[in-house]
N, C-alpha and C positions, 0 to 999 in steps of 0.2 A: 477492382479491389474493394473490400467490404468490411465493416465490421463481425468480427467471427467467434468474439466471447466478450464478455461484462464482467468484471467485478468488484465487489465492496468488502471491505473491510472494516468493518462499523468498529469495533476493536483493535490499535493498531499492535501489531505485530501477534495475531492469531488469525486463525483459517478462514479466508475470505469465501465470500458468497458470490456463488454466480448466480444471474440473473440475466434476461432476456429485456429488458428496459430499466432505463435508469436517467435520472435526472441531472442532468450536466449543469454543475454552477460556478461562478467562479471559486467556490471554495473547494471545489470537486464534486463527488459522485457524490450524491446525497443519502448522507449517513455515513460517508466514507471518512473513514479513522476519527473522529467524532471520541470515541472513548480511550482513556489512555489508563494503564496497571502505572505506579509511578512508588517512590520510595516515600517516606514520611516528610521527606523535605520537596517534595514534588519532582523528584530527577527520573525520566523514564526507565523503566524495565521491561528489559524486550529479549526476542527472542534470541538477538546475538549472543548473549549470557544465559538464557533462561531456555533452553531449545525447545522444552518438553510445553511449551505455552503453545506451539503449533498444536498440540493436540485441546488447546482450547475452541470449541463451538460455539460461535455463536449464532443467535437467531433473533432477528430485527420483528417486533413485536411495537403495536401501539403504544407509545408512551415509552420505551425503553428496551432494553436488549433483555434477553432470554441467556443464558451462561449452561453452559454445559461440559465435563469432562469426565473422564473415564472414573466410575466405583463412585461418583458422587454427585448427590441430588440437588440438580436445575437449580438456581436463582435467578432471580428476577431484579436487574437495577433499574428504576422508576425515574423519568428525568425529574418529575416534579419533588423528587426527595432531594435534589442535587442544585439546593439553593447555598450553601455556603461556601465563601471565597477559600480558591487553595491558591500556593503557588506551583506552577509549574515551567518541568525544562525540558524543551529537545532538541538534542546538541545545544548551539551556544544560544538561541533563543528560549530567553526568560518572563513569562508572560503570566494574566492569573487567569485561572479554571473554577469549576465547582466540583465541588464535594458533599458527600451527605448518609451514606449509608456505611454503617459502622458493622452491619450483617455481611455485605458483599466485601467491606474491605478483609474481615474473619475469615470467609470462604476462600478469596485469591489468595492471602498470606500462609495458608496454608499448603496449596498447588503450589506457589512460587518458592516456601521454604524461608518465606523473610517477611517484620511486618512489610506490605506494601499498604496503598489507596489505590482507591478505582474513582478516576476524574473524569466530567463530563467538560465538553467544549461550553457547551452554555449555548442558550441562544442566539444568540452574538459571537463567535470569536473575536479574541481579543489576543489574539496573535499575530502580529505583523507581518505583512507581504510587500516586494515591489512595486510601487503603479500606486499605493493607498489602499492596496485591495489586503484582506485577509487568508489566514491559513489555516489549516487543521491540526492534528497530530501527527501528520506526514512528516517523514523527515527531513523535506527542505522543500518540496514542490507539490500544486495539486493533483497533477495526473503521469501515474506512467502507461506507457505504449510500447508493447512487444511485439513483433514482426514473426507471424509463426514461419516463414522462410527461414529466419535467422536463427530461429528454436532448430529448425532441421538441420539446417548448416553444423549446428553447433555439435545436435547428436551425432549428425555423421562422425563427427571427430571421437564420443565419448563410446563406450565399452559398457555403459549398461547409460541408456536415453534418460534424461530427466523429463518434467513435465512442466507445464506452463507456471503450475504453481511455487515451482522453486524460485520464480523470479517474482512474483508477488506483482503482476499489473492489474491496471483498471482498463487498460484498452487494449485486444488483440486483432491486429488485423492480417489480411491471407497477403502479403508484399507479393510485389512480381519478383524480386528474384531475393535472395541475403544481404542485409545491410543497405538496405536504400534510403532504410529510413534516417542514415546517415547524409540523406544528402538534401532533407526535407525543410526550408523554414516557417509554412505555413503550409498547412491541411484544412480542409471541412469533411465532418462526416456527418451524417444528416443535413442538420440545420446549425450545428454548431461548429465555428471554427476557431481551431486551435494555433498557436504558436508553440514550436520545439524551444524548449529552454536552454539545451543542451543534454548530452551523454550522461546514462545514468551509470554512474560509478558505483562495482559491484562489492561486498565485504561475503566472510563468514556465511553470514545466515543462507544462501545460495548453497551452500553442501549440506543442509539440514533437510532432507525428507520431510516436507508437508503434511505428511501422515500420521509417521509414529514420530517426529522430532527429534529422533536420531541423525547426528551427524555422518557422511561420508568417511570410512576409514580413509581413503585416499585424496581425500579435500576437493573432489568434484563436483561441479563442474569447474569449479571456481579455478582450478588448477590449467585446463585446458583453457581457459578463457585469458588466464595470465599467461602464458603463449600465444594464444590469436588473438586475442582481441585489446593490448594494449594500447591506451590512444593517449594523447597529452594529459588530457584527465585523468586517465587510471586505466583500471581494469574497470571495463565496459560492454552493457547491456542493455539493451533498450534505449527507449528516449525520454525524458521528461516534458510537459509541456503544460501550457497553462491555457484556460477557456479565454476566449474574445469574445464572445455573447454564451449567453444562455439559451437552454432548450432540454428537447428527449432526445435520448441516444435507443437504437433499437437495434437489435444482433440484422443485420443484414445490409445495413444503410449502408451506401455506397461512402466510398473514400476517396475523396479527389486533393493532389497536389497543387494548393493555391501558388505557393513558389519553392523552389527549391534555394541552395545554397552551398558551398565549397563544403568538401568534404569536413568531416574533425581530425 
């Protein structure tokens, strides 16, 4: 079993970046979800309301992200411009961010249709995790992990296949068979090992096309998934899971079962 894709989302809830190496921390991939689109009181804006933000580019640049969407020209947010305290919120965690660029917030308020900001994490997060450790703009956890077994599984069921980017991971690996990683409590892949958190519980944004940000007329996959794959948690996809050490992760590293655990 292997690592078989990488991705970052330096932006959260816009079109993540593949990559072939990547820095595993405990705050996740580095650079991963790092910036957040949020309202004037700092409450996130994502793409469960905002679908057409999938068709937002981003491109990870020294010192800061690069911005790009369809009919309008690049901007560039600078972290050294992104020295003043905002507040910010995702879901019920209420934490402070920085702010600073009154051109890019002009730029997204436009694409988004509302004023919004554009927040950087800061040097520091200062967003609370379990254990003492920290978090990003992820929605509750620093790594997801997709099983492209269970991506197959799932197509077989669907009438037009989705693709790995409708579920939005930072880890994909080739599983030996559907859903094992249901049975996983600790892995290492390279040099880094991980803890599963538990079942990632799936909403909405999972029938939005990655591409043009058009949602599914018939609410898929998300629909077939609420038939298969109900678990105590929810409707469920993938796994969550958080770093035990630090290291590189590199598309090929083997993936080994440290322990398993009862099903969910």
């Amino acid at each position: 079993m292997q690592l078989i894709s990488l991705f970052v989302h330096p932006l959260k809830s816009t079109r993540g970046i593949a990559t072939t190496r990547a820095y595993a921390g405990k705050l996740g991939l580095l650079h991963d979800r790092e910036w957040l689109i949020a309202s004037p009181d700092g409450k996130q804006i994502t793409a469960r309301t905002h679908p057409h933000l999938l068709r937002l580019k981003v491109e990870l640049l020294p010192g800061g992200i690069l911005l790009h969407y369809p009919d309008k020209s690049p901007i560039f947010a600078m972290t050294t411009v992104y020295t003043q305290a905002h507040p910010a919120q995702v879901w019920k965690d209420s934490f402070a961010a920085c702010h600073g660029d009154a051109r890019v917030d002009a730029w997204l308020s436009d694409i988004v249709g509302a004023d919004c900001r554009l927040l950087w994490l800061g040097a520091e997060s200062q967003r609370p995790y379990p254990d003492s450790n920290k978090m990003s703009f992820a929605d509750g956890h620093p790594y997801l992990l997709v099983n492209q077994a269970s991506l197959d599984a799932l197509n077989h069921e669907l009438q037009q296949p989705v693709s790995l980017r409708h579920f939005r991971p930072n880890l994909v690996v080739d599983g030996d068979y559907p859903w094992i990683e249901d049975e996983w409590q600790r892995i290492r892949i390279g040099e880094v090992e991980f803890e599963i958190t538990g079942p990632c519980t799936r909403c909405v944004l999972t029938t939005v096309d990655p591409q043009s940000g058009e949602k599914d007329p018939g609410g898929e996959p998300l629909q077939t998934l609420v038939r298969t794959r109900r678990l105590d948690e929810g409707v469920c996809f993938g796994v969550n899971l958080r770093a035990c050490n630090e290291g590189i992760l590199t598309l090929g590293d083997p993936v080994e079962i440290v322990s398993e655990r009862y099903s969910f």
